[in-house]
RODO-2510 file (C-alpha; in nm, 4 decimals, decimal comma):
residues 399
     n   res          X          Y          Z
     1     x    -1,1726    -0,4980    -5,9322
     2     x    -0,9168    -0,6905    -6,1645
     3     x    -0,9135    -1,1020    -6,0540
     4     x    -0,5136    -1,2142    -6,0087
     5     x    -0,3810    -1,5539    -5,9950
     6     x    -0,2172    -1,7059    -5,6955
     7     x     0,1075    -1,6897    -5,8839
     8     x     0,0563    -1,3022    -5,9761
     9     x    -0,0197    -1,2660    -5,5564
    10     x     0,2417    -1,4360    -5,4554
    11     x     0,4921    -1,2686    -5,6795
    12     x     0,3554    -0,9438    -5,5546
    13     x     0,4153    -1,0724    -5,1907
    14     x     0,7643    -1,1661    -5,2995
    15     x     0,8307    -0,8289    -5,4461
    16     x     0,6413    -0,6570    -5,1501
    17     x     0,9099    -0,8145    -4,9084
    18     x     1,2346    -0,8127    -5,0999
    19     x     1,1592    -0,4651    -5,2022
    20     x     1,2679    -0,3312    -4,7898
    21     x     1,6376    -0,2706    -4,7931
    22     x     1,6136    -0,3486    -4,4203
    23     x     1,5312    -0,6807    -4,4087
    24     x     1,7864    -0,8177    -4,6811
    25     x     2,0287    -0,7796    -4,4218
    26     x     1,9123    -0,9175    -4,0373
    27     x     2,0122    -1,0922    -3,7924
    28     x     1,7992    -1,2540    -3,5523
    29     x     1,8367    -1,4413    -3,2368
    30     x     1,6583    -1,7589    -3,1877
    31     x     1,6384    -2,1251    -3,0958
    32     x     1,6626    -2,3857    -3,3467
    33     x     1,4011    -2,5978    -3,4042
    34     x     1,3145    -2,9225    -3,6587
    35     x     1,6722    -2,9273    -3,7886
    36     x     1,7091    -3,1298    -4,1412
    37     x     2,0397    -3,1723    -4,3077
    38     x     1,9729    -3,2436    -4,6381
    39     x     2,1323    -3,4968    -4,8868
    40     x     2,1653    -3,1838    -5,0959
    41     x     2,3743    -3,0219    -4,7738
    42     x     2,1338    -2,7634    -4,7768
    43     x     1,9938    -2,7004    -4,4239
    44     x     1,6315    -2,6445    -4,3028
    45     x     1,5014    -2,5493    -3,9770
    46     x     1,2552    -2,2979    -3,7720
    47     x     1,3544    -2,0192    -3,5597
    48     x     1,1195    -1,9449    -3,2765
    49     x     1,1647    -1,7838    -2,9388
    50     x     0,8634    -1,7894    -2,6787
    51     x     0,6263    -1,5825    -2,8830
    52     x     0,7069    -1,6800    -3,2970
    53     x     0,8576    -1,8637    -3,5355
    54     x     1,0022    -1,8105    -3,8469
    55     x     1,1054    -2,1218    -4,1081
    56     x     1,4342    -2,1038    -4,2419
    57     x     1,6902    -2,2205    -4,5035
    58     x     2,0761    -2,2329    -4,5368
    59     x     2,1931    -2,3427    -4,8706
    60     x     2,5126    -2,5279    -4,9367
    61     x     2,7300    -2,2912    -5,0581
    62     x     2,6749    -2,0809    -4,7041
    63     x     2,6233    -2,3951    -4,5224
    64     x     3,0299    -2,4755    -4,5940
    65     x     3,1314    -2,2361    -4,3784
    66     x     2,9709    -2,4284    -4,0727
    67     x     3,2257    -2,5568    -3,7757
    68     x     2,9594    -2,7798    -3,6253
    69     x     2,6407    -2,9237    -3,7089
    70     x     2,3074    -2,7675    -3,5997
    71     x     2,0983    -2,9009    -3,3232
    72     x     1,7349    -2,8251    -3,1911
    73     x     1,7735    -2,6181    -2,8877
    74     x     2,0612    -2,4876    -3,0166
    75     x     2,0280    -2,0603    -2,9444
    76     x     2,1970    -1,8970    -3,2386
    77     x     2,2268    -1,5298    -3,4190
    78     x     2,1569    -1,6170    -3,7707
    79     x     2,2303    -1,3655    -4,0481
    80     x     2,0961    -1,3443    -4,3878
    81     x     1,7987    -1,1752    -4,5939
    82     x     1,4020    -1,2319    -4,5413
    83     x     1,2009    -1,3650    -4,8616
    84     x     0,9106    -1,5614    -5,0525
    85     x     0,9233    -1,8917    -5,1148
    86     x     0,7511    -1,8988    -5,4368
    87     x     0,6381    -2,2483    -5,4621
    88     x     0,4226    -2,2640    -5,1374
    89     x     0,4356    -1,8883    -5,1034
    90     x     0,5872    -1,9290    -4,7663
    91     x     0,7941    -1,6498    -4,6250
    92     x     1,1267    -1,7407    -4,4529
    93     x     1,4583    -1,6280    -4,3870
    94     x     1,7477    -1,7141    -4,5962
    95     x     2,0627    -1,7556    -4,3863
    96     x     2,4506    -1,7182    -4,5337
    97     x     2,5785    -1,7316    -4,1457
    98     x     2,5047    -1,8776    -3,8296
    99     x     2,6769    -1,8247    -3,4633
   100     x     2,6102    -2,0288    -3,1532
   101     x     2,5388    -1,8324    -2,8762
   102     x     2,4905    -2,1089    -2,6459
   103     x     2,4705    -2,4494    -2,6182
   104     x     2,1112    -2,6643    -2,5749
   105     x     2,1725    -2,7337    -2,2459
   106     x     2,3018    -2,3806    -2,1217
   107     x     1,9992    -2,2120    -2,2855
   108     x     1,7230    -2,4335    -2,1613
   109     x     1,9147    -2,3582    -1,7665
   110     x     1,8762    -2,0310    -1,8588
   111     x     1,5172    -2,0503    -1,9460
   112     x     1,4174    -2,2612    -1,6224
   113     x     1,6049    -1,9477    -1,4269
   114     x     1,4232    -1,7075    -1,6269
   115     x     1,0677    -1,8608    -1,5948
   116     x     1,1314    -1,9217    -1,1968
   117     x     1,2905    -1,5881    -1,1206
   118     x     0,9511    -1,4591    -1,3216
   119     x     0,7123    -1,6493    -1,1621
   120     x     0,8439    -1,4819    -0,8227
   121     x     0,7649    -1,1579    -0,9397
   122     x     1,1366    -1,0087    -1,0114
   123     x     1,0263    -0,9643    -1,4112
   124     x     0,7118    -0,8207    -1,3279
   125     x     0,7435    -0,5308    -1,0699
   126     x     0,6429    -0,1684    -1,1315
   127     x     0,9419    -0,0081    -1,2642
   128     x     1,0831     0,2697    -1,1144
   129     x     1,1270     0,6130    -1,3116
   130     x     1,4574     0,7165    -1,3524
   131     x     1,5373     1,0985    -1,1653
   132     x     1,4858     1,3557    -1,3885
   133     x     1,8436     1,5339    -1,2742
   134     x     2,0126     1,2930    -1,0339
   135     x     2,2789     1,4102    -0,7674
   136     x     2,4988     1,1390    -0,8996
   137     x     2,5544     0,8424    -1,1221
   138     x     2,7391     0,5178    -0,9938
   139     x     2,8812     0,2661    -1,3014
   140     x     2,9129    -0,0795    -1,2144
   141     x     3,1533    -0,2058    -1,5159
   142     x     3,5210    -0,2618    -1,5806
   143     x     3,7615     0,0034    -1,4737
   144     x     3,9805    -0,0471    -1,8425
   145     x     3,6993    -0,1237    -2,0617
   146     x     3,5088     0,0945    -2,3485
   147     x     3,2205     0,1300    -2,1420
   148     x     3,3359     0,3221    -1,8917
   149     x     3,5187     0,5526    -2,1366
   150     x     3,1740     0,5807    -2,3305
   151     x     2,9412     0,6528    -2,0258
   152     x     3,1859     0,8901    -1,8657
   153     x     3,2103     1,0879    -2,2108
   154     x     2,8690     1,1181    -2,2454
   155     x     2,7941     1,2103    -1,9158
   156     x     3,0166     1,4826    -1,9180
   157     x     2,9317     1,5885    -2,2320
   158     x     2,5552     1,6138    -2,1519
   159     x     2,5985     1,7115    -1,7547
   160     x     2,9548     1,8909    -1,7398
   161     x     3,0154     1,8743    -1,4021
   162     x     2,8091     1,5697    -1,2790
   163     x     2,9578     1,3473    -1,0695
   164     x     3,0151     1,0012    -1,1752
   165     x     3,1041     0,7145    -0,9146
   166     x     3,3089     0,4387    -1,0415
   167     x     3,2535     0,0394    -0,8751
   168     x     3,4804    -0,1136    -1,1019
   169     x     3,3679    -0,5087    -1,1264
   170     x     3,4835    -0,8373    -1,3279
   171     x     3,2695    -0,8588    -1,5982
   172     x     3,3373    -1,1876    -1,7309
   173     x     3,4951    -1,5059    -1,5766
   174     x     3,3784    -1,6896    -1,2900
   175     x     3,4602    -1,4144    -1,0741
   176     x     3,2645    -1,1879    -1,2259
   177     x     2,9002    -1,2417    -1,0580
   178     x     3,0549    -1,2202    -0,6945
   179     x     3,2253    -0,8940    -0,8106
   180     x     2,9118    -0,7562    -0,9652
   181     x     2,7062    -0,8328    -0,6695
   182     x     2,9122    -0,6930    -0,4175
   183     x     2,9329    -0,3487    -0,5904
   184     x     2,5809    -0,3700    -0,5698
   185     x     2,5887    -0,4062    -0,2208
   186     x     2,7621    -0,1175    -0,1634
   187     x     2,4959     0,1338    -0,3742
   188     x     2,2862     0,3240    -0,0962
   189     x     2,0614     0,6590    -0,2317
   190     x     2,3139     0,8636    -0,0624
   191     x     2,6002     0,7885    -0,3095
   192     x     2,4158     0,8232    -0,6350
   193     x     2,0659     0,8399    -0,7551
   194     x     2,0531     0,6028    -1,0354
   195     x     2,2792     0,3273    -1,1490
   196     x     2,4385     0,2382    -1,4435
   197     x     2,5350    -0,1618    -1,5006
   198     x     2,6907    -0,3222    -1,7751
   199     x     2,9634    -0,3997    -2,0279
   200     x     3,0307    -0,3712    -2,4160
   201     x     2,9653    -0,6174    -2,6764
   202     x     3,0742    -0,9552    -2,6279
   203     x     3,0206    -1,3564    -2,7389
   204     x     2,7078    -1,4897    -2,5373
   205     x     2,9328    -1,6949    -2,2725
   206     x     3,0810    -1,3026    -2,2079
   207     x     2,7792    -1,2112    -2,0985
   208     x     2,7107    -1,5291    -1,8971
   209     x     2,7942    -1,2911    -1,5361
   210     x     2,4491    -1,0980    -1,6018
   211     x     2,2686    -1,4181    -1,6218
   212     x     2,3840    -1,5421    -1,2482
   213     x     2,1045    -1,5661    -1,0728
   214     x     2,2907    -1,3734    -0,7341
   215     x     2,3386    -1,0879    -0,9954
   216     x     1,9534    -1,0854    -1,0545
   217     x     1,8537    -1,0534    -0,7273
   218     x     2,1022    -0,8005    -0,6423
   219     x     1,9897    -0,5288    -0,9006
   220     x     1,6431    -0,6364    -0,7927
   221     x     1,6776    -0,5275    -0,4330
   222     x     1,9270    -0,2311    -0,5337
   223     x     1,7770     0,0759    -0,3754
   224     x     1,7963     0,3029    -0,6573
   225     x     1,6699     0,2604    -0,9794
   226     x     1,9188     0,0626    -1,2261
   227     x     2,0279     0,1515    -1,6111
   228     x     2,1079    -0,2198    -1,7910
   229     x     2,3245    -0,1438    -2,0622
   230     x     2,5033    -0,5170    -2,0953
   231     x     2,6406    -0,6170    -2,4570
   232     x     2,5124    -0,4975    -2,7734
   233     x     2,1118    -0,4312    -2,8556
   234     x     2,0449    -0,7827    -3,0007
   235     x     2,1893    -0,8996    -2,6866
   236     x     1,9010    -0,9684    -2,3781
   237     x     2,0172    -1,1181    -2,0729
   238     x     1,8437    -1,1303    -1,6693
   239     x     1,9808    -0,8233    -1,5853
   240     x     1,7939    -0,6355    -1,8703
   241     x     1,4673    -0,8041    -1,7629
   242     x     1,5200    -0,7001    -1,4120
   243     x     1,6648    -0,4026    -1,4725
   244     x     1,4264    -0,0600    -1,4264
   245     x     1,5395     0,0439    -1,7978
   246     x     1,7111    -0,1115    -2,0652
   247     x     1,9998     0,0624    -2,2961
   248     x     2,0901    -0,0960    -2,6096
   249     x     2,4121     0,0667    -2,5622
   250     x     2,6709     0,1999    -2,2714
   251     x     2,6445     0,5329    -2,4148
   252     x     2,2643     0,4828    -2,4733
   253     x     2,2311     0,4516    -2,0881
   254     x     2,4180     0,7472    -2,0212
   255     x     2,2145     0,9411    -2,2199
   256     x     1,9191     0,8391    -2,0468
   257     x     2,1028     0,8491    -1,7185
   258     x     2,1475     1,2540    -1,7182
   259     x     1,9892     1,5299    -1,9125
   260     x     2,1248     1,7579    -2,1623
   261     x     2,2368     2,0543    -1,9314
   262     x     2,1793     2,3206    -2,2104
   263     x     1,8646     2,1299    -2,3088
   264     x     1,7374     2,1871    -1,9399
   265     x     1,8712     2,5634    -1,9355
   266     x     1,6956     2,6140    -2,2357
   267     x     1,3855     2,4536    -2,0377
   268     x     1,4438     2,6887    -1,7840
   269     x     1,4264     2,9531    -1,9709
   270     x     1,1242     2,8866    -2,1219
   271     x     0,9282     2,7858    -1,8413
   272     x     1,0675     3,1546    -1,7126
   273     x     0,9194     3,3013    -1,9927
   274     x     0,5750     3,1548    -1,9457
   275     x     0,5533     3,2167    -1,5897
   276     x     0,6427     3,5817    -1,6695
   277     x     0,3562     3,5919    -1,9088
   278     x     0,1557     3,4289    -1,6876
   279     x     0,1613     3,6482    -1,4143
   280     x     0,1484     3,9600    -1,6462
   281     x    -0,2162     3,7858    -1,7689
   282     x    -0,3092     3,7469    -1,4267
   283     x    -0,2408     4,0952    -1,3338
   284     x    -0,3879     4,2332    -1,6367
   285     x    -0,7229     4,0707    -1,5884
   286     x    -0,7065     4,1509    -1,1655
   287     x    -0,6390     4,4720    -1,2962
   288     x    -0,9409     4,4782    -1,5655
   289     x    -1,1639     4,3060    -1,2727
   290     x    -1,1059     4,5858    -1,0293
   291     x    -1,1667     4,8362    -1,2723
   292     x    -1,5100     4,6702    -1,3773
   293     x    -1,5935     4,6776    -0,9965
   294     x    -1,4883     5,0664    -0,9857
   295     x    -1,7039     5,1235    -1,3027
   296     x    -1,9940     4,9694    -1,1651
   297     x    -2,2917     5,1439    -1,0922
   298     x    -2,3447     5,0048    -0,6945
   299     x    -1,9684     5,1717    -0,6315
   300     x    -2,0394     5,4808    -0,8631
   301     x    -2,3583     5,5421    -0,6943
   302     x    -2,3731     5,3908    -0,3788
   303     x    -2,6910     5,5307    -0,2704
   304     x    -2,8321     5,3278    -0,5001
   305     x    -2,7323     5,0310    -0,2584
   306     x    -3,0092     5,1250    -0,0032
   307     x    -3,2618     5,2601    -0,2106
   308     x    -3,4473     4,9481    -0,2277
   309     x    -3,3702     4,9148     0,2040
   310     x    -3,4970     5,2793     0,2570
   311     x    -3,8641     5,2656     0,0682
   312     x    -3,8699     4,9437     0,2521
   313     x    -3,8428     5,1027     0,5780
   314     x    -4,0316     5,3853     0,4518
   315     x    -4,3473     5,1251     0,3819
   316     x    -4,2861     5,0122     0,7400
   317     x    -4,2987     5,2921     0,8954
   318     x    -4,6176     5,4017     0,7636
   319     x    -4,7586     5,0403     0,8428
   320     x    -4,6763     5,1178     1,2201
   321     x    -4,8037     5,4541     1,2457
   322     x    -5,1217     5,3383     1,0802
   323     x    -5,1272     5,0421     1,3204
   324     x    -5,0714     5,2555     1,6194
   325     x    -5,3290     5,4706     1,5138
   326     x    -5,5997     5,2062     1,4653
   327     x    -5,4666     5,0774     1,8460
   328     x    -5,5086     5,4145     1,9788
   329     x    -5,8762     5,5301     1,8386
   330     x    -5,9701     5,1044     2,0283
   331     x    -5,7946     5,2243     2,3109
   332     x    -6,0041     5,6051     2,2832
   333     x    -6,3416     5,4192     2,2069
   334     x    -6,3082     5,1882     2,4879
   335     x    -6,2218     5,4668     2,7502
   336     x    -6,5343     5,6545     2,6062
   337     x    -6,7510     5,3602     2,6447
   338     x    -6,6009     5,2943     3,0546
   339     x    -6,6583     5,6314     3,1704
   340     x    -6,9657     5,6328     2,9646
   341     x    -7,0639     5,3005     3,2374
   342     x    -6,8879     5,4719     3,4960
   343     x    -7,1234     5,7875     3,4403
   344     x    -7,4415     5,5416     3,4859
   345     x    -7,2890     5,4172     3,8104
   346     x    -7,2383     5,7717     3,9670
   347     x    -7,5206     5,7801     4,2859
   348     x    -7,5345     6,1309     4,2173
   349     x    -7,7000     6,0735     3,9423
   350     x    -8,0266     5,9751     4,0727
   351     x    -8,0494     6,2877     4,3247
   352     x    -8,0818     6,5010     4,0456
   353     x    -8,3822     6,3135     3,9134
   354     x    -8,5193     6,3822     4,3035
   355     x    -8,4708     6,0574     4,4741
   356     x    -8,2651     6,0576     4,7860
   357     x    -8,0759     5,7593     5,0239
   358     x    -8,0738     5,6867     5,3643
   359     x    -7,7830     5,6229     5,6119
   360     x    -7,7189     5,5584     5,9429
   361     x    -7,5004     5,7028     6,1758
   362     x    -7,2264     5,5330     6,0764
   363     x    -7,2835     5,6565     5,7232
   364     x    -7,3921     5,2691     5,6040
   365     x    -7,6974     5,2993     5,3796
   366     x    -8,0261     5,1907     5,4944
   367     x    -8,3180     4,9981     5,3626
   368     x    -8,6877     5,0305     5,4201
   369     x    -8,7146     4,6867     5,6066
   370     x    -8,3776     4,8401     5,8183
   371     x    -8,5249     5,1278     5,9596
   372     x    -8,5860     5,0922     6,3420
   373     x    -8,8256     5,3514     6,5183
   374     x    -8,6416     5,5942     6,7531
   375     x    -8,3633     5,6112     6,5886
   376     x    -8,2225     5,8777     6,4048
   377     x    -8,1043     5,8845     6,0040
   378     x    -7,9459     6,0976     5,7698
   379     x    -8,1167     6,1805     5,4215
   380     x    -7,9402     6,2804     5,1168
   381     x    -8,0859     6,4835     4,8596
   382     x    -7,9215     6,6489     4,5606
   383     x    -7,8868     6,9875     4,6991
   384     x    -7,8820     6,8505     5,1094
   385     x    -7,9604     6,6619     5,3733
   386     x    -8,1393     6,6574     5,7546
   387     x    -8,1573     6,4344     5,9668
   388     x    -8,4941     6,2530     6,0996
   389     x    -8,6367     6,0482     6,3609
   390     x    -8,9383     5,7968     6,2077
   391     x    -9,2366     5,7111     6,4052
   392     x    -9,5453     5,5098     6,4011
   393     x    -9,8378     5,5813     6,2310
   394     x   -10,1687     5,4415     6,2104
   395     x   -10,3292     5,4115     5,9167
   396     x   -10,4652     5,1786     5,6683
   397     x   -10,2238     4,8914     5,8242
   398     x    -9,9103     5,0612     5,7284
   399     x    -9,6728     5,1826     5,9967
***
């Protein structure tokens, strides 16, 4: 990398700057500041508004054409060509002309009105979107001016057929405010959708009406949303701050106040087109999705479904019958095994072997110990019975 000299830089800078076509011609708005009036009659000063500052020079040849002398506070449009001071390398503007747009006073008013009416929020709310094809379009302005020729032309140009409602106002003048404000007044969403306020191009006290402060706070409570297109584009007054949009122009806000009809047919037709295709994709792949469900192999061979179910319920099936027939040879065995007790419990059993029993009359089995002499018993055998009558004996001690 080559070293330069502060000299070679600056002249670079210089060259850099006065090379943009643009900014040999400007004009800028701004306050004076640190005015000097030279012996020389060259003058010297600083341009600033609430966010920059700028220094600046008029020489004496352009400073001839001066009416009045320049003050600090002063808010003027100064004209002229942006450059390098080569000395100090210092950019600034060189001015050839310089209009007042207000006096020191007036604009430091207007600033305490612009900081309070900010501070209570009318600067600061959400703006409101402007309707994308409004039902109608109310103009506050002057019924014989340019504006109203230029926002009706380019409505009707853009919209042919949209209808345009005219509150023609005072736009300048101290009647002007109280005019404005009471068109205002009379806006309500069912006689237009968005509205349209301003005026063409005009000295700084012109546009003094959209500075009131009753104007202000009558497009800020204005139910629909509001178009500012007041003065020129290097003009900024309340009513653009407070405004939901700002035009640089009249026909700038028309324009923004009503879409191009063809534009939206043409939008219509497109958006047509796509939904066509759309739907034709959607069909095509509810189409292609119902065929992949007729071309699958559950729905070409349903059985196929309840294969799985049936050997299932085959496999149960042979788990029961084996069950039942593990219940029923328990059941079997334990029958055998009962009658097989049953069997031993048969008296009958016994006589065959050759034993007999003894009963009474009343058929009531008898014991040895029960037997009473001179009475008379019944004794079973296997293949009979008789009856008998015991007696005593004498023996050995038995009886």
């Amino acid at each position: 990398m080559k070293p330069v000299t502060v000299t070679e830089l600056v002249a670079a800078l210089r060259r850099l700057i006065e090379g943009v076509p643009e900014w040999q011609r400007l004009m800028v708005v701004g306050e004076l500041s640190g005015v000097k009036h030279h012996t020389s009659g060259h003058w010297y000063f600083t341009l600033k508004d609430e966010n920059a500052q700028i220094r600046a020079v008029m020489f004496r040849r352009d400073a001839e054409t001066l009416t009045f002398p320049l003050e600090d506070g002063q808010q003027v449009l100064a004209t002229g060509r942006l450059g390098v001071f080569e000395r100090d390398g210092q950019t600034q503007l060189y001015v050839s002309r310089v209009t007042v747009l207000g006096s020191g006073w007036q604009y430091r008013q207007l600033e305490l009105l612009k900081q309070r009416l900010f501070e209570e929020g009318l600067f600061s709310r959400p703006k409101r979107p402007l309707p994308r094809v409004p039902r109608a379009v109310a103009v506050i302005t002057s019924e014989n001016g340019a504006a109203r020729h230029d926002i009706e032309t380019v409505i009707q140009r853009r919209y042919p057929g949209m209808p345009v409602r005219l509150l023609p106002v005072t736009v300048q003048g101290r009647e002007a405010p109280q005019s404005i404000v009471e068109a205002l007044m009379r806006i309500h969403p069912g006689m237009a959708d968005v509205v349209i306020i301003g005026r063409g191009g005009g000295a700084k006290e012109d546009l003094a009406a959209f500075n009131d402060e009753l104007v202000v706070r009558a497009v800020f409570h204005c139910p629909v949303p509001v178009i500012s297109a007041v003065g020129h584009e290097i003009d900024t007054t309340l009513v653009d701050l407070v405004a939901d949009v700002r035009a640089p122009t009249p026909s700038a806000a028309a324009e923004l106040a009503v879409p191009e009809l063809e534009e939206l047919l043409r939008w219509h037709q497109v958006l047509g087109q796509r939904l066509d295709h759309a739907l034709a994709q959607r069909l095509q792949w509810e189409r292609d999705r119902l065929q992949g469900w007729v071309e699958h192999g559950l729905l070409a061979h349903p059985d196929s479904l309840f294969r799985e179910y049936r050997h299932r319920l085959d496999r149960l099936d042979e788990r029961r019958d084996r069950a039942f027939e593990r219940q029923w040879a328990e059941w079997r065995h334990r029958a055998e095994t009962l009658t097989e007790r049953l069997a031993l419990l048969d008296p009958a059993l016994p006589l065959a072997r050759g034993y007999a029993y003894v009963t009474d009359r009343e058929g009531q089995l008898v014991t040895r110990r029960a037997i009473e002499y001179e009475q008379r018993y019944r004794v079973q055998w296997d293949d009979g019975a008789c009856w008998v009558q015991p007696i005593a004996v004498k023996g050995d001690g038995d009886e």
